[in-house]
N, C-alpha and C positions, 0 to 999 in steps of 0.2 A: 523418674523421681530424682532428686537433687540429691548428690550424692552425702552432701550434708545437714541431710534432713534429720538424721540423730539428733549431730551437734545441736542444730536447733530447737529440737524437741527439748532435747537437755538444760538448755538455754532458757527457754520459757518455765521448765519447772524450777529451774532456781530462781525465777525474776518474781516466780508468784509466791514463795517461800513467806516473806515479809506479811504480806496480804491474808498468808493462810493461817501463819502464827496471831497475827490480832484477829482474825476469825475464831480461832478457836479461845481465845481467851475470853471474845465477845461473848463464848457459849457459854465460859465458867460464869460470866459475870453473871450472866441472868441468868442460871439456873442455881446458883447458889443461894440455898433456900434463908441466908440472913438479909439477902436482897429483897426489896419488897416487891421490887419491880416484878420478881421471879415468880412471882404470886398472881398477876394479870396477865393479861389476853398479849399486853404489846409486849412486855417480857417475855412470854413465851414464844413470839413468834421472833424476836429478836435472835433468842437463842435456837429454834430452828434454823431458822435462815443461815444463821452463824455453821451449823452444823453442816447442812446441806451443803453450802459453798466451799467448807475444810472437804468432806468427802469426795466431792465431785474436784479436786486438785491434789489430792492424796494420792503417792504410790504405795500402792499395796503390796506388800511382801510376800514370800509364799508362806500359806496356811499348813498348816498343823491337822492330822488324821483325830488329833487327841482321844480318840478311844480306851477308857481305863478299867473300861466290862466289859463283858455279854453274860446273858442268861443260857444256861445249857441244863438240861433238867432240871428247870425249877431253882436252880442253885448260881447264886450270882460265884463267876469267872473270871479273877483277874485279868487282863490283856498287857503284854509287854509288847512294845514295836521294835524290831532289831532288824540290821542291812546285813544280809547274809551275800551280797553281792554286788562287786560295782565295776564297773566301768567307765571310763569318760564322761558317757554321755547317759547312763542311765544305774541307777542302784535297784538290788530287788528289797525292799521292804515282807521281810513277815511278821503276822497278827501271832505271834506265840499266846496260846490260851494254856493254862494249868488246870487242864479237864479228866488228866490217865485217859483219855479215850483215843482212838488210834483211826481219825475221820480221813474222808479221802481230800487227798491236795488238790485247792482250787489254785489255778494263777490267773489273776483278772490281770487284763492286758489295759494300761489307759492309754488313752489317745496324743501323739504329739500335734494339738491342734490350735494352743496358744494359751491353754488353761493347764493345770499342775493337775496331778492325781489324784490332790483333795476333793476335786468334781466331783470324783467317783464314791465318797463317803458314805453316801445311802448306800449302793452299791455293794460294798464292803462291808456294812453294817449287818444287811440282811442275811449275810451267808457265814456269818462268826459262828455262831450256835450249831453250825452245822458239819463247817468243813476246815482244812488249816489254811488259810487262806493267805495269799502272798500277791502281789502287786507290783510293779514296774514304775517306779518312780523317774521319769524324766528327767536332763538336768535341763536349766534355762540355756541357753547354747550362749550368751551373751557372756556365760560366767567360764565358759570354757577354754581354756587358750588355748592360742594358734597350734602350736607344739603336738595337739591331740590329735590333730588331725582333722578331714570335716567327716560330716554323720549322713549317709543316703538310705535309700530305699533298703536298697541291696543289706547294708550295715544292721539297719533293724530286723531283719530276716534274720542273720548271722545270730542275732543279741537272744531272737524268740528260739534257735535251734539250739543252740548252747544253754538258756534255761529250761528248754524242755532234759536235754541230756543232765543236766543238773537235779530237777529236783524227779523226774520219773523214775529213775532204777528205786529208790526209797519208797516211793509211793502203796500204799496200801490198795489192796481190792483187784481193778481193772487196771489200774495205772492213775494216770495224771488228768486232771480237767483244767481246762483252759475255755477264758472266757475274755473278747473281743467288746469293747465298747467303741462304737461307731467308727473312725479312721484306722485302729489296726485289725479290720475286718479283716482286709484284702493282705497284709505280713503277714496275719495269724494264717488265714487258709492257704496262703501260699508257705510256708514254713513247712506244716506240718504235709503239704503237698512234696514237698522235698526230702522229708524224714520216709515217708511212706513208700516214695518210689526205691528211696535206698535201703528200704525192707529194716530201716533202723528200730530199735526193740524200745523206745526213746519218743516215740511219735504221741500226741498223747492218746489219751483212750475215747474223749468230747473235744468239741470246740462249740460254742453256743457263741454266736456272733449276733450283736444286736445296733439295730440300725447304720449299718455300715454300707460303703459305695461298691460293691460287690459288681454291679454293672449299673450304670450310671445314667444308660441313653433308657430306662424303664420309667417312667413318671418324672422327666427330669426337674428338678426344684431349679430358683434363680441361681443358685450356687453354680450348680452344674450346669448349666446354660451360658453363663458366666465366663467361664472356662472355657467351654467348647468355642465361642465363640469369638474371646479374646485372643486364646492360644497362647504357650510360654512363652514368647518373646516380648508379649505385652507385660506380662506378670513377672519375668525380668526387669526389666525397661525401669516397671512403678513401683514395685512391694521389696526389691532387694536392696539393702544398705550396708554400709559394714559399720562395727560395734566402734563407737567411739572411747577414747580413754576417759577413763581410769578403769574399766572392767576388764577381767584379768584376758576374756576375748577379744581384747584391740584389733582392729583390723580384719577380724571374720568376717564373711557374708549371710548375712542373714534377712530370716523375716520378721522383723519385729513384734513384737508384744503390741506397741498401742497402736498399728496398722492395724491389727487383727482385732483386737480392742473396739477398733472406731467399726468396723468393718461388722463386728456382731451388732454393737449399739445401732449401725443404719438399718439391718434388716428390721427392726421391731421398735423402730424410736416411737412411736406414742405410745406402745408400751411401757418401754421406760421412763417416757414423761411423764406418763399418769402413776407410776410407782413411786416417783419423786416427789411429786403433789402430792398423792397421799400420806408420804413419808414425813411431808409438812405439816401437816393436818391433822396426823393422830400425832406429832410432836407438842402440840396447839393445845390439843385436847385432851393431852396428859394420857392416850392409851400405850405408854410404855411394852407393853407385850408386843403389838403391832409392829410398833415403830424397830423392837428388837429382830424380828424377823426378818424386816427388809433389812437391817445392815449385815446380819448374816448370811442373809444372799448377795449382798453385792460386795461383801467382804469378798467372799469366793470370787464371784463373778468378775470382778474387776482388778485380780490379781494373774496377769498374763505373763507369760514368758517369750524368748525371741527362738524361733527354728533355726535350725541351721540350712541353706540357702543349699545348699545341694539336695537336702532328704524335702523340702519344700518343691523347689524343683521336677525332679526326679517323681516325685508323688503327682505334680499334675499333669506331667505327659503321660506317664503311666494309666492313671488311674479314669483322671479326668478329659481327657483329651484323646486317645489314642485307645483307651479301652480294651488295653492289652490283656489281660486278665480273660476276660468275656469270650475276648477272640481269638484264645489260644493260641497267641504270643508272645505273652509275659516271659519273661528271662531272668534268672539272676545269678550272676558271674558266670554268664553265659549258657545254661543250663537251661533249658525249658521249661517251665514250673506248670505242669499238666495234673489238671484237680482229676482225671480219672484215676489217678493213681493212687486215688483215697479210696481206699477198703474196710478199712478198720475204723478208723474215728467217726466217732460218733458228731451228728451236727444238728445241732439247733440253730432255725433263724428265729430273730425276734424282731417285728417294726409296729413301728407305731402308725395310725391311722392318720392322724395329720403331721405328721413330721415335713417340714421345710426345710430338711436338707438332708435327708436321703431319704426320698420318695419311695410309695408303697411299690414292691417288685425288686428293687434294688438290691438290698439284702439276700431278698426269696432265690434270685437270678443263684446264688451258693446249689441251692439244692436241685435245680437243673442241670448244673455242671459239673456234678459229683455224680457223675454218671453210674460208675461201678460200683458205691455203695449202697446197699442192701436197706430195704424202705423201713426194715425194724430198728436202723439206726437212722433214721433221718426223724426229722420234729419242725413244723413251723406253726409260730404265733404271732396271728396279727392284734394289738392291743388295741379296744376304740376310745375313741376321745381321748388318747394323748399324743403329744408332742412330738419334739426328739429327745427333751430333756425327763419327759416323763417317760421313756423307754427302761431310763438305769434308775430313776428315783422321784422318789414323791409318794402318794397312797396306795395309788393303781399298780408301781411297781410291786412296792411292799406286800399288796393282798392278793395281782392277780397274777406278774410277772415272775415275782420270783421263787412263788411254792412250784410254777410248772418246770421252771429251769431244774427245781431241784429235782424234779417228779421223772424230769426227760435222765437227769446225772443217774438217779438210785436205777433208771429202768438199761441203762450202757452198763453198769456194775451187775444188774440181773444177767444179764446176757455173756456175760465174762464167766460167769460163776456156772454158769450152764454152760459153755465152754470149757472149762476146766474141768467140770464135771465128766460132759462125755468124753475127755483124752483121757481122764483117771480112768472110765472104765473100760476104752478100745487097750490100752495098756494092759489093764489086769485080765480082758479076755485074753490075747494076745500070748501074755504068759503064761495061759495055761495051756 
């Protein structure tokens, strides 16, 4: 790829600037109901049109959690969001609820895939009422300067060990739960595969890992075919650029935001065409609710961030290519990262039946290679008829996925407590 292929990214969204501003004013004009025009068939579609064309040239910012409840007993719960943790390249975000109830710590892990942590909203939503829930917020790597250093494999490992050490010694119950949304499947088991061999008291207590490339060569999607087949040097060559100025990452390497961008929209483009169309159509038709739906998917959807070209890298020989993990090679800062050395942690797989991009087995391949943990800590659910995106959210999660996750967490906290239980009482034999 050209190594000034930003620049000219950058270039075309200022040149279309002009174009998108009388677009959108095209949309005031005929939607402004002392317009009469605003009132017919061609006014309405005027101003669709107008709209569709501002959106589809629009950069989208990063989205907002904005969560300002949950319900917990029947009783609505204020929610405050506050950054108990940062680093360069990632903050931890926690859901503080004003509930006096003393629930066990979740950390949902998001994914560095091209999309922010807002993806994971459903996600988050569903386990407020339940647990104190905390999340991994990404930074866009575009905004990060040189100065920090770059972000790898290895570095995110480093970020999940240190927040486990961080929020488990506090932790109520069993300890700490941790939960993987599809790419830091393979940091999170490998992390706590680190914590575990070094007998650390820190490791968490679950990891429930869902739709993730745990081993990759098992039902491979095009993604993973992709890969395997291009090899890093191609995905070098095409997908890495450095940040151009004015952002405060000048001259970083990275993978861009609307690479990745274009790269989702190819997989599924009549999808997205016929979302567009309809998005015309209930515009036309004045179904407002509709029409609101799609822009808040693709509010989300089309708000990307740039990787940083080492932890991009690094991920697809590892993961995708070389399927070190699987083959009991993986390494980090030279260490051997050997999943028999999970004993303790508790694991849930979760996948979804048609998911195209990380195929049925992928995930599951976890509970094979956690060889020395004990079968009353293991849990796998394969969900039918969803996606990859219906894995973290949508109905299906909300009604079938995520009562079991909580079903597998409260059944790792039984098991703890009957642990505890029988040393209270070898103890009080003992002393007599």
């Amino acid at each position: 790829m050209n190594k000034y292929s930003y620049h000219m990214y950058e270039m075309a969204h200022l040149a279309v600037a002009p174009a998108r501003a009388l677009s959108d004013a095209t949309r005031l004009m005929f939607r402004n109901p002392i317009n009469p025009l605003a009132h017919t068939p061609f006014g309405r579609s005027m101003s669709a049109g107008a709209e569709l064309f501002e959106r589809l040239t629009r950069r989208y910012g990063k989205p907002t959690f904005e969560f300002e409840h949950t319900f917990i007993d029947g009783r609505q719960v204020p929610i405050t969001e506050e950054v108990i943790w940062k680093k360069p390249f990632c903050q931890l975000i926690r859901f503080r609820r004003d509930s006096g109830r003393n629930d066990p710590k979740l950390l949902i892990v998001a994914p560095i895939s091209g999309h922010y942590a807002t993806l994971l909203r459903g996600t988050v939503e569903a386990f407020l009422p339940h647990y104190d829930v905390y999340i991994t917020d990404w930074m866009d790597a575009r905004m990060v300067p040189l100065a920090a250093g770059r972000f790898d494999l290895d570095d995110y490992i480093d970020y999940l060990m240190e927040l486990c050490r961080l929020l488990a010694p506090d932790a109520p119950g069993a300890g700490l739960h941790t939960l993987g949304v599809c790419q830091p499947a393979v940091p999170l088991i490998a992390a706590t595969a680190l914590l575990e061999a070094q007998n650390d008291p820190c490791a968490p207590a679950s990891m429930t890992l869902m739709g993730g490339p745990i081993d990759t060569r098992r039902s491979p999607t095009a993604v993973n075919t992709l890969a395997q087949q291009r090899g890093t040097a191609w995905f070098r060559r095409n997908c890495i650029i450095n940040v151009p100025f004015p952002y405060p990452g000048v001259g970083r390497e990275v993978y861009p935001g609307f690479l990745q961008l274009s790269g989702f929209m190819a997989m599924n483009l009549d999808r997205h065409v016929n979302a567009h169309v309809e998005m015309f159509n209930h515009l036309v038709e004045g179904d407002g609710d509709s029409a609101e739906k799609h822009r808040d998917f693709y509010d989300e959807y089309m708000a990307v961030m740039d990787l940083d070209a080492a932890y991009y890298m690094q991920t697809i020989e590892t993961v995708f290519v070389r399927h070190s993990l699987p083959n009991g090679e993986m390494r980090h800062r030279g260490a051997l990262v050997d999943l028999a050395a999970i004993r303790r942690t508790g694991l849930m797989t979760v996948e979804g039946e048609k998911d195209d991009i990380s195929g049925v087995g992928q995930t599951y391949a976890a509970q094979e290679l956690c060889v020395n943990l004990p079968a009353e800590r293991k849990v796998h659910h394969l969900q039918t008829s969803v996606g990859h995106y219906g894995v973290f959210n949508g109905s299906r999660y909300r009604r079938e996925i995520a009562p079991r996750i909580r079903e597998f967490i409260a059944s790792i906290d039984a098991i703890a407590a009957r642990g505890k239980s029988d040393t209270r009482r070898v103890r009080l034999a003992s002393s007599r």
